[in-house]
C-alpha positions as CSV (number, residue, x, y, z in Angstrom):
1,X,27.3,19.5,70.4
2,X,30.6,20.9,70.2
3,X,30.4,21.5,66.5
4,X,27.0,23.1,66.8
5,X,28.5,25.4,68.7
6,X,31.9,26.6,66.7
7,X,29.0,27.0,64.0
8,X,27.5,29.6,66.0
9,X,30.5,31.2,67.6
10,X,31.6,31.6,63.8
11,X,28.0,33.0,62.5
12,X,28.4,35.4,64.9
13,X,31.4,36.5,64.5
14,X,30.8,36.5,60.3
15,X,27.8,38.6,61.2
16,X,29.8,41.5,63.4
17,X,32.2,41.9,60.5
18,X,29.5,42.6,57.9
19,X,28.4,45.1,59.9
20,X,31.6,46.8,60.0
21,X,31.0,47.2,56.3
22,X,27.5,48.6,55.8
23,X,27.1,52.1,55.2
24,X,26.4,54.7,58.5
25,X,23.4,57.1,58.2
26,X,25.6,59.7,59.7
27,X,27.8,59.7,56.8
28,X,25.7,60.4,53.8
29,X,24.4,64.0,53.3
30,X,21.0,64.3,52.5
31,X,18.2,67.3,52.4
32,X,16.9,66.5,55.7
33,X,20.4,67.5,57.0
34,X,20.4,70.5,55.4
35,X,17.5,72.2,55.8
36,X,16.9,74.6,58.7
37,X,14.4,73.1,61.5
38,X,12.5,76.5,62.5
39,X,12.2,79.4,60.3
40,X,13.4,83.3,61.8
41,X,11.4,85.6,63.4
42,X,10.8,88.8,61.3
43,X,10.4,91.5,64.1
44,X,8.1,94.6,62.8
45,X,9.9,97.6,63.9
46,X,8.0,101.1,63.8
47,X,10.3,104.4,62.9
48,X,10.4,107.1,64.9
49,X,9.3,110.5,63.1
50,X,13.1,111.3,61.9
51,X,13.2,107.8,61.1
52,X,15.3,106.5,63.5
53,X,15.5,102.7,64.9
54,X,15.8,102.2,68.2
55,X,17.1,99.2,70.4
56,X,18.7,97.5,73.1
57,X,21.0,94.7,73.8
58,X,20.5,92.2,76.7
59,X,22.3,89.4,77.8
60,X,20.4,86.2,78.8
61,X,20.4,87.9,82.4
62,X,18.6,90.8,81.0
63,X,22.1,92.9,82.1
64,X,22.6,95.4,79.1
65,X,25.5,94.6,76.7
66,X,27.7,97.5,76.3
67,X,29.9,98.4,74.0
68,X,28.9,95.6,70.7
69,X,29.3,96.7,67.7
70,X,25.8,96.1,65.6
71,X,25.8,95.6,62.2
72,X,22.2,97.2,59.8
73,X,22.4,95.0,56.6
74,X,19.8,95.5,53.5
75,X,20.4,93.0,50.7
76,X,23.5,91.6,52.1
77,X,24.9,94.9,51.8
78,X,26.2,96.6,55.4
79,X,24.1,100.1,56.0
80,X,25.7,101.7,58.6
81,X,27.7,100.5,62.3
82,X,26.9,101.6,65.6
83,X,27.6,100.6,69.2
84,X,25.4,99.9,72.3
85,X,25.9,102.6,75.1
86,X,26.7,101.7,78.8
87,X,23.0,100.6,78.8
88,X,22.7,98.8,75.9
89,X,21.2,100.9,73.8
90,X,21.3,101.6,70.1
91,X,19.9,103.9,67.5
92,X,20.4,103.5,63.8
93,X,19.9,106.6,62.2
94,X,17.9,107.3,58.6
95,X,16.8,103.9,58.0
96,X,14.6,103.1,55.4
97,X,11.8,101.1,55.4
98,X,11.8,97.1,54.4
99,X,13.4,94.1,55.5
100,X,17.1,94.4,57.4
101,X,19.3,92.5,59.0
102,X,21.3,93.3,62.5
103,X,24.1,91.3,62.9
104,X,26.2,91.6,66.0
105,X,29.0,88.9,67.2
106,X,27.5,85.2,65.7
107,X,24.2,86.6,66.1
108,X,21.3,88.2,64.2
109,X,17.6,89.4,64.1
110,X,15.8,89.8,60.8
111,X,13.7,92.9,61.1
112,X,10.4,94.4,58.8
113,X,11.1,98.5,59.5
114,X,7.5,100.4,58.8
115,X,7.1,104.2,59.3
116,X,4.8,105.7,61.7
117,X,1.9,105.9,59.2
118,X,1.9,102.2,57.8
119,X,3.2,100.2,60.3
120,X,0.8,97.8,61.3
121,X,-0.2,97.6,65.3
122,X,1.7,94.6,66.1
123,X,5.5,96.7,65.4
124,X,7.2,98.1,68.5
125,X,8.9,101.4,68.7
126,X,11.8,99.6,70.1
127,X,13.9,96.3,69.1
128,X,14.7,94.6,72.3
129,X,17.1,91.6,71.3
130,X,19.1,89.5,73.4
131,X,22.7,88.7,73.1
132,X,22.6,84.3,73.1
133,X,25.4,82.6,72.4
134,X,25.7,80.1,69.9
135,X,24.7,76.6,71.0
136,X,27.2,74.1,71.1
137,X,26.7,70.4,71.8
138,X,28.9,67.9,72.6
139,X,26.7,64.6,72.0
140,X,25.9,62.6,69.2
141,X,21.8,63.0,69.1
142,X,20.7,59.1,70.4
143,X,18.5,58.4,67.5
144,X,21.6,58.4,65.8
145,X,23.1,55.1,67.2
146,X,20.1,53.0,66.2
147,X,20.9,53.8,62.7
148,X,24.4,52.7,63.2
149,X,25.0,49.1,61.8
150,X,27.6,48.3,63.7
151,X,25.2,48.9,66.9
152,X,22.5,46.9,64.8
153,X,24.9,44.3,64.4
154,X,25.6,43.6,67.9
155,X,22.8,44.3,69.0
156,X,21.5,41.1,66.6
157,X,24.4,39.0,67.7
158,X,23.9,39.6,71.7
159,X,19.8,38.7,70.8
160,X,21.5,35.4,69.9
161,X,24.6,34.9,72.0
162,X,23.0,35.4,75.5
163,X,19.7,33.0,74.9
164,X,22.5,30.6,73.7
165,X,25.1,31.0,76.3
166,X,21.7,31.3,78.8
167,X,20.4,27.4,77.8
168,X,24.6,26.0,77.5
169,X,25.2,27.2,80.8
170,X,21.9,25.2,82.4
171,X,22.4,22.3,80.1
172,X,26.5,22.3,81.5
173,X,24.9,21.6,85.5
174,X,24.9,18.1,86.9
175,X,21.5,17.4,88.0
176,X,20.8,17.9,91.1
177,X,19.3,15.5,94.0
């Protein structure tokens, strides 16, 4: 009986130091990992008759952000600079029409810009964006572990320890009378 049990005590142990060398999900790159979950939205901006964009800047709060510096960017190329008033306003001046970019902090909005005569009824006179800082998280997503072989391993070797340990520790009472 006593043998039995060194050969399970060693199994067990064998099988937690395999799995100290089986490769982690976590640590190979593949295109799941690299590819965005959610695509942008493309806001449809409508000109005013000088061909001007307006906007404002909010915080999550809806309190204006003053004084940012926001970025128009056409083809990766920076257009012009401006920076919100005490209300959180903005205006870019003689934009063109297309598809820009408005980059301010670690933040942007991707933006269609129509004139007055072709811009379809869904675009707004005015961009209303709001300032939301980047997210940062400071766990390890759960699904994660389960792929872990080290967590698969004991995980495996408590499936078969505890039953064991369970039936040694009734089978070790005296019977009682």
């Amino acid at each position: 009986m006593n043998r039995l049990r060194q050969r399970k005590t060693m199994w067990l142990a064998w099988l937690a130091v395999a799995a100290w060398f089986l490769p982690t999900a976590g640590l190979t790159a593949n295109d799941e990992t690299l590819r965005p979950e959610t695509q942008p939205i493309i806001h449809d901006i409508r000109l005013d008759m000088q061909g001007t964009m307006h906007g404002r800047l909010l915080d999550l709060e809806g309190r204006p952000v003053i004084e940012e510096t926001l970025e128009l960017i056409r083809e990766g190329e920076t257009i012009t600079r401006v920076v919100s008033d005490s209300d959180g306003r903005f205006r870019f001046a003689s934009v063109s029409t297309g598809v820009h970019q408005i980059h301010w902090k670690s933040s942007m909005v991707v933006c269609r810009v129509w004139t007055d005569e072709v811009a379809p009824p869904i675009a707004k006179n005015k961009l209303i964006v709001l300032d939301v800082p980047p997210l940062v998280r400071g766990q390890r997503p759960a699904r994660e572990i389960f792929h872990n072989p080290l967590f698969i391993g004991l995980f495996v070797a408590a499936a078969i320890a505890i039953p064991i340990a369970v039936n040694q520790s009734r089978s070790d009472k005296p019977p009682s009378s």
